[in-house]
C-alpha atoms as a printed R data frame, in Angstrom:
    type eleno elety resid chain resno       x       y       z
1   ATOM     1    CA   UNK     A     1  -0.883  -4.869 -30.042
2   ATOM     2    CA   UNK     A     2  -2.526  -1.532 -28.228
3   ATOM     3    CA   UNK     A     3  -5.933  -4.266 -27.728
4   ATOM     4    CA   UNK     A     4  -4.217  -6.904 -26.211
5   ATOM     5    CA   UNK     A     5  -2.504  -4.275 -23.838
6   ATOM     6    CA   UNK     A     6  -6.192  -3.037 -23.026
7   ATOM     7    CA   UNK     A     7  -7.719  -6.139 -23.014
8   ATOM     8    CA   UNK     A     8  -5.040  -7.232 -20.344
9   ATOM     9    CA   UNK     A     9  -5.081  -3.765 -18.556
10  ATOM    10    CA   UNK     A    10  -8.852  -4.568 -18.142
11  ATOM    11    CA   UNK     A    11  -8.267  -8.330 -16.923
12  ATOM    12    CA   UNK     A    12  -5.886  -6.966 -13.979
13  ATOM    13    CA   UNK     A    13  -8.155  -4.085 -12.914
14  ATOM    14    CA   UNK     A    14 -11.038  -6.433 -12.402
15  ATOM    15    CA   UNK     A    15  -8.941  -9.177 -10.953
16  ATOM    16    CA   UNK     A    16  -7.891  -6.514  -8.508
17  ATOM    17    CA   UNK     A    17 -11.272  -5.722  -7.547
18  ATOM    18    CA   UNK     A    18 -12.203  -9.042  -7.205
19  ATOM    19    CA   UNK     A    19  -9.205  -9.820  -4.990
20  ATOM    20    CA   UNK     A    20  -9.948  -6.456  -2.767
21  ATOM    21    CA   UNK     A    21 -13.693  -6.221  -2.977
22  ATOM    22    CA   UNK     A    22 -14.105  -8.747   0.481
23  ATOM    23    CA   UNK     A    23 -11.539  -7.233   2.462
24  ATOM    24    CA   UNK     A    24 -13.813  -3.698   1.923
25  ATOM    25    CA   UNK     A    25 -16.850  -5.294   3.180
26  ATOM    26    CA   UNK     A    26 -14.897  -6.470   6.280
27  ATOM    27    CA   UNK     A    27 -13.438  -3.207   6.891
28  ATOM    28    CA   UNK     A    28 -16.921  -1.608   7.147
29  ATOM    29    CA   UNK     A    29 -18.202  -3.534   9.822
30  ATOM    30    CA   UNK     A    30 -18.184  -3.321  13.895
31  ATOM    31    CA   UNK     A    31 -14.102  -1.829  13.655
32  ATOM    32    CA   UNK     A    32 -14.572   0.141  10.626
33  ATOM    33    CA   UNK     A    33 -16.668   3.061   9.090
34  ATOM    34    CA   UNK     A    34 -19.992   1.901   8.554
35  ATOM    35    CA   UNK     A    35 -21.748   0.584  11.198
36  ATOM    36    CA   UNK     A    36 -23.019  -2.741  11.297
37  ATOM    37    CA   UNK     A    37 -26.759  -3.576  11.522
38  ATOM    38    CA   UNK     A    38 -27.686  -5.033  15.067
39  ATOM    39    CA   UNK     A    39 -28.447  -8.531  15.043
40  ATOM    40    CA   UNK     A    40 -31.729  -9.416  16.211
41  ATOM    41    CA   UNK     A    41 -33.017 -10.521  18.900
42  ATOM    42    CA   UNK     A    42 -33.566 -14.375  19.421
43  ATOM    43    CA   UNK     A    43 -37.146 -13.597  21.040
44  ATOM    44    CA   UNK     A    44 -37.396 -11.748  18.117
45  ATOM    45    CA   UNK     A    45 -36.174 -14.290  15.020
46  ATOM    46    CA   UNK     A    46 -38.533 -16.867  17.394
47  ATOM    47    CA   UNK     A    47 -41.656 -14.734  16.990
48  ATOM    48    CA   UNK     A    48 -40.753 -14.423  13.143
49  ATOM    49    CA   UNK     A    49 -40.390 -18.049  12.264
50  ATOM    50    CA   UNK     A    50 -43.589 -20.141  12.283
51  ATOM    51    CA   UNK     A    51 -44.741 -22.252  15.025
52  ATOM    52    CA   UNK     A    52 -43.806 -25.737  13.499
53  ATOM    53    CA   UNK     A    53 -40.679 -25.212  13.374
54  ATOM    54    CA   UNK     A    54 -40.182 -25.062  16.695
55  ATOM    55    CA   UNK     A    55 -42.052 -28.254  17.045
56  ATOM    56    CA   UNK     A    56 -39.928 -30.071  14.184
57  ATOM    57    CA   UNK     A    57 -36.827 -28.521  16.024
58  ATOM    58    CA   UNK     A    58 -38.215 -30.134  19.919
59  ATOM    59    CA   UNK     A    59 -37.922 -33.382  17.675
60  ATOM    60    CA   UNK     A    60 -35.010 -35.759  17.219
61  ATOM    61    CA   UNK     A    61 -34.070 -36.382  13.415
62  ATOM    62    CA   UNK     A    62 -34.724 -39.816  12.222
63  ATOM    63    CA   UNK     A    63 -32.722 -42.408  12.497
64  ATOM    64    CA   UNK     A    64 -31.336 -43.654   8.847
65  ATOM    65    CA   UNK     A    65 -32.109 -46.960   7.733
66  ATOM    66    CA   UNK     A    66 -28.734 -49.274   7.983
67  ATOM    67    CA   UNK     A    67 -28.155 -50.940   5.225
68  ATOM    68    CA   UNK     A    68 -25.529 -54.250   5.211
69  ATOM    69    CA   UNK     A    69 -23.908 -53.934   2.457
70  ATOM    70    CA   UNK     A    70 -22.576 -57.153   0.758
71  ATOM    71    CA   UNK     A    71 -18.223 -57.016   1.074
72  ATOM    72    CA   UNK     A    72 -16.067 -55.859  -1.741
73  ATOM    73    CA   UNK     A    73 -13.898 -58.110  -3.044
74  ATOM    74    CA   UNK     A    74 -10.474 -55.991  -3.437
75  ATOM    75    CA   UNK     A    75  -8.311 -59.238  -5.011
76  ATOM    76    CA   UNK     A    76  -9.601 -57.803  -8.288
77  ATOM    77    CA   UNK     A    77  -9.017 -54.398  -9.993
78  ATOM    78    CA   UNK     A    78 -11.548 -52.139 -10.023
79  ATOM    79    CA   UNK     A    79 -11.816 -51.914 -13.629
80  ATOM    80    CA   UNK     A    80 -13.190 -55.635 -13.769
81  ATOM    81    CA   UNK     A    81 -15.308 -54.971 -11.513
82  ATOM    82    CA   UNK     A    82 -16.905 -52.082 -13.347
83  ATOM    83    CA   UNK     A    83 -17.105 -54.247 -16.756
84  ATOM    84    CA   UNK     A    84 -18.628 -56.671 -15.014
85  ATOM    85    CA   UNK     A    85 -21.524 -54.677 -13.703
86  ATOM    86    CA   UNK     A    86 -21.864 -53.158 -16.924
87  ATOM    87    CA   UNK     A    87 -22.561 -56.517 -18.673
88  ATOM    88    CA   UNK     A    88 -24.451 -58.126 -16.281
89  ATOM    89    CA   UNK     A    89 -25.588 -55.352 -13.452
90  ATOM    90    CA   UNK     A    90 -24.622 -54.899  -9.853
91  ATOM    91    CA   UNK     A    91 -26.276 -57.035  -7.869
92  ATOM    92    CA   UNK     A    92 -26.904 -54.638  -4.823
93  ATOM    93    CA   UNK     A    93 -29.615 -52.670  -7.147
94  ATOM    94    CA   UNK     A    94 -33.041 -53.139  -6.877
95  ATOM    95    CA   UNK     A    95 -34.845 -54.805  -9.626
96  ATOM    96    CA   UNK     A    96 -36.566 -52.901 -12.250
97  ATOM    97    CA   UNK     A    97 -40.205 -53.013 -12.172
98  ATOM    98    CA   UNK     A    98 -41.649 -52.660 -15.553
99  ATOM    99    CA   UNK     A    99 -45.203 -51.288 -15.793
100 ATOM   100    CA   UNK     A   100 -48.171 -53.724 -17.123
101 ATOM   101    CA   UNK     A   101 -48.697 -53.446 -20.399
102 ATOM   102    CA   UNK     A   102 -52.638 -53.377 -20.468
103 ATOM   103    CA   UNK     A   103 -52.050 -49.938 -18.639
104 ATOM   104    CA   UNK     A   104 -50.409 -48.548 -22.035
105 ATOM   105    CA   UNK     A   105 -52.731 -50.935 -24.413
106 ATOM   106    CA   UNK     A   106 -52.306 -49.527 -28.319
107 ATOM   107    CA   UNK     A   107 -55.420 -49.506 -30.159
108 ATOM   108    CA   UNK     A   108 -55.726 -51.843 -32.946
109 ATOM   109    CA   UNK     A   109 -55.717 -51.389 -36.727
110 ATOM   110    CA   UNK     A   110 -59.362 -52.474 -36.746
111 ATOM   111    CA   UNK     A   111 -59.873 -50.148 -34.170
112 ATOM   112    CA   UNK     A   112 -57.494 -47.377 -35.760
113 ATOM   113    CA   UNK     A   113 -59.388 -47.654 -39.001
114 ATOM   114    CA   UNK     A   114 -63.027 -47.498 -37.699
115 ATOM   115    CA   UNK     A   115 -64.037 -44.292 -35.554
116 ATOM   116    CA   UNK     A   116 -66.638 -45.911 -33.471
117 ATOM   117    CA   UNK     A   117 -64.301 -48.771 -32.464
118 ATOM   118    CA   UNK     A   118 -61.637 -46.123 -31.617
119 ATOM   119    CA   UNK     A   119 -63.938 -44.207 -29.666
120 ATOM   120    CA   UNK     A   120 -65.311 -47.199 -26.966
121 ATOM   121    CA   UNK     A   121 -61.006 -47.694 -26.977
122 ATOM   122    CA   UNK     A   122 -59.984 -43.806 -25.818
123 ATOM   123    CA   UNK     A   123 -63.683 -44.180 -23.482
124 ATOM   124    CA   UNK     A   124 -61.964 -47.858 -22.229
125 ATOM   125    CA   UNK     A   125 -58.444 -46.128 -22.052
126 ATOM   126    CA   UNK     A   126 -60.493 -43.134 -19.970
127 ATOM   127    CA   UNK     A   127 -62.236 -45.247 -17.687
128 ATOM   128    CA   UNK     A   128 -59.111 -46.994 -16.617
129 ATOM   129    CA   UNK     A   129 -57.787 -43.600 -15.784
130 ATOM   130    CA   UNK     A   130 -60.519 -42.776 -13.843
131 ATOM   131    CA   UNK     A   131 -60.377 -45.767 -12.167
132 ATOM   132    CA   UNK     A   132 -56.954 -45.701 -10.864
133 ATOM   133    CA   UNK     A   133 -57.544 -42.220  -9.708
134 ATOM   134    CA   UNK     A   134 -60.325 -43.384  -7.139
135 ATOM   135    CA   UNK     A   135 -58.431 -46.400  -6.195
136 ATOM   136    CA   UNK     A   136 -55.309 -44.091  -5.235
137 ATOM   137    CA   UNK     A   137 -57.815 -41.667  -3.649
138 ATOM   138    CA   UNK     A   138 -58.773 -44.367  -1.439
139 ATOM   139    CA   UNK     A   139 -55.392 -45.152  -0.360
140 ATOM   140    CA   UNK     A   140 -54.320 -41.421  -0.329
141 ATOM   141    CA   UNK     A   141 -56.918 -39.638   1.766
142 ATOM   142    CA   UNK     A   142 -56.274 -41.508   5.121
143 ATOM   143    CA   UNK     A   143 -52.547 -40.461   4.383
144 ATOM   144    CA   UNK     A   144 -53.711 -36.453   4.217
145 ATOM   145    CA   UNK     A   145 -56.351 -36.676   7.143
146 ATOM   146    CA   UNK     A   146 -53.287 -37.970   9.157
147 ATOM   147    CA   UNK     A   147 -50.933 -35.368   7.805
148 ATOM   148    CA   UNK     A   148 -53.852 -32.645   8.742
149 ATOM   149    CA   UNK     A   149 -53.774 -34.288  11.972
150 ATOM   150    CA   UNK     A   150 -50.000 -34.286  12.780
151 ATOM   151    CA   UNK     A   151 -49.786 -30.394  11.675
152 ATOM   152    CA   UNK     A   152 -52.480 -29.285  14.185
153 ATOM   153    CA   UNK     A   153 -50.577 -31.184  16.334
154 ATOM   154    CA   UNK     A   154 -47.707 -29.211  15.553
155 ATOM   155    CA   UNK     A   155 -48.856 -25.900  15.688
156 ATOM   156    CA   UNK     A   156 -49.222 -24.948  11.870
157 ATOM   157    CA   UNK     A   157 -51.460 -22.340  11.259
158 ATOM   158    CA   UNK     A   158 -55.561 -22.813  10.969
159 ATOM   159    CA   UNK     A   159 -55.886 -21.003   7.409
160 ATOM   160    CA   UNK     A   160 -53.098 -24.327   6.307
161 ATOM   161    CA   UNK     A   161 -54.977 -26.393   7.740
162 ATOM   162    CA   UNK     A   162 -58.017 -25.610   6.086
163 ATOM   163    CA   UNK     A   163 -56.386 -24.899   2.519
164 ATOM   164    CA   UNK     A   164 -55.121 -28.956   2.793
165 ATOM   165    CA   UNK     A   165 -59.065 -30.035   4.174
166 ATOM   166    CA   UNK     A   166 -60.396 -28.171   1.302
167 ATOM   167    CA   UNK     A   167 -58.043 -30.239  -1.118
168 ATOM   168    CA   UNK     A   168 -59.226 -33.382   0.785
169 ATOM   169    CA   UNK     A   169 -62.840 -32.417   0.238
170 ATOM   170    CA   UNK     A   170 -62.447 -31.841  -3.393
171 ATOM   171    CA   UNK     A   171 -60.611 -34.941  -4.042
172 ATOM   172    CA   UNK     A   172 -63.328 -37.030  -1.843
173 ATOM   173    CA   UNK     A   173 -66.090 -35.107  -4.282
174 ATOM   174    CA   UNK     A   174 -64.207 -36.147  -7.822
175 ATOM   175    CA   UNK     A   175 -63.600 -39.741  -6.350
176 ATOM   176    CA   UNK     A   176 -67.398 -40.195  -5.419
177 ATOM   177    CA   UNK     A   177 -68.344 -38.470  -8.767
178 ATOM   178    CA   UNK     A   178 -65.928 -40.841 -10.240
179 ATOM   179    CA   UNK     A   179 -67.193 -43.787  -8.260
180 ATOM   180    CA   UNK     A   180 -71.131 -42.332  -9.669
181 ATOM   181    CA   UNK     A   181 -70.182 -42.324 -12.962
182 ATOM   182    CA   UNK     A   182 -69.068 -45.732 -13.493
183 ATOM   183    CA   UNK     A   183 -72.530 -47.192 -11.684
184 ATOM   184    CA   UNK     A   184 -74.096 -44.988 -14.338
């Protein structure tokens, strides 16, 4: 009995806390003890914050996409409705897009069993890899150069700017060493 009475006594004392704890903070501001810390400056929070933002803020946010959406037939209960996509799908989603299966070939038992012939499979398996790689390099790096271009548009800083040029360099270098390699 005496730890359930403790146990309780303990409950209400933090509960009590709890429930008085914000109404301390409040009192310590601008009409109570404490003063409060002066706000800053909005010269001041301006020169703080970087220099895109203030470009991405000059900018109006997209517009979303509208999307018609077919009309809901209410006649029925909901609950059929929900079985029904459940069995068959919902005809609003997209379709699934399943991924070609030479991408994810299995080796062979023939090639399993001999180690040459599973060898030229993982050196097949890696040259595919390596070849997707450069193809979505190709498409890729116009994206970045643009993306390089639109934040020195926008103000970001010169030692970002360089950091992303460096990673365009690099990849250019391992897609042409790629590209090498398979004329080899």
């Amino acid at each position: 009995m005496k730890r359930i009475t403790v146990i309780a006594a303990l409950a209400f004392i933090g509960a009590a806390a709890w429930y008085w704890w914000p109404a301390q903070g409040e009192a310590a501001g601008p009409g109570g003890g404490a003063p409060a810390a002066p706000a800053p400056a909005p010269a001041a929070q301006a020169a703080t914050r970087p220099q895109w933002m203030d470009a991405l803020a000059e900018q109006p946010p997209p517009e979303p996409e509208r999307v018609p959406l077919p009309p809901v037939d209410s006649s029925a209960p909901a609950w059929l409705s929900m079985a029904e996509a459940r069995e068959h799908g919902d005809p609003r989603t997209p379709p699934v897009v399943h991924d070609d299966p030479a991408t994810h070939a299995q080796p062979t038992a023939g090639q399993l069993a001999d180690p040459q012939a599973y060898r030229r499979f993982e050196q097949g398996q890696h040259a595919r890899l390596l070849a997707s790689f450069a193809d979505a390099a190709r498409d890729e790096v116009p994206r970045l150069r643009a993306d390089v271009e639109r934040g020195r548009a926008a103000g970001v800083a010169e030692a970002e700017l360089a950091k992303m040029e460096e990673k365009i360099r690099r990849i250019e270098a391992l897609r042409d060493e790629v590209a090498r390699g398979a004329t080899q």
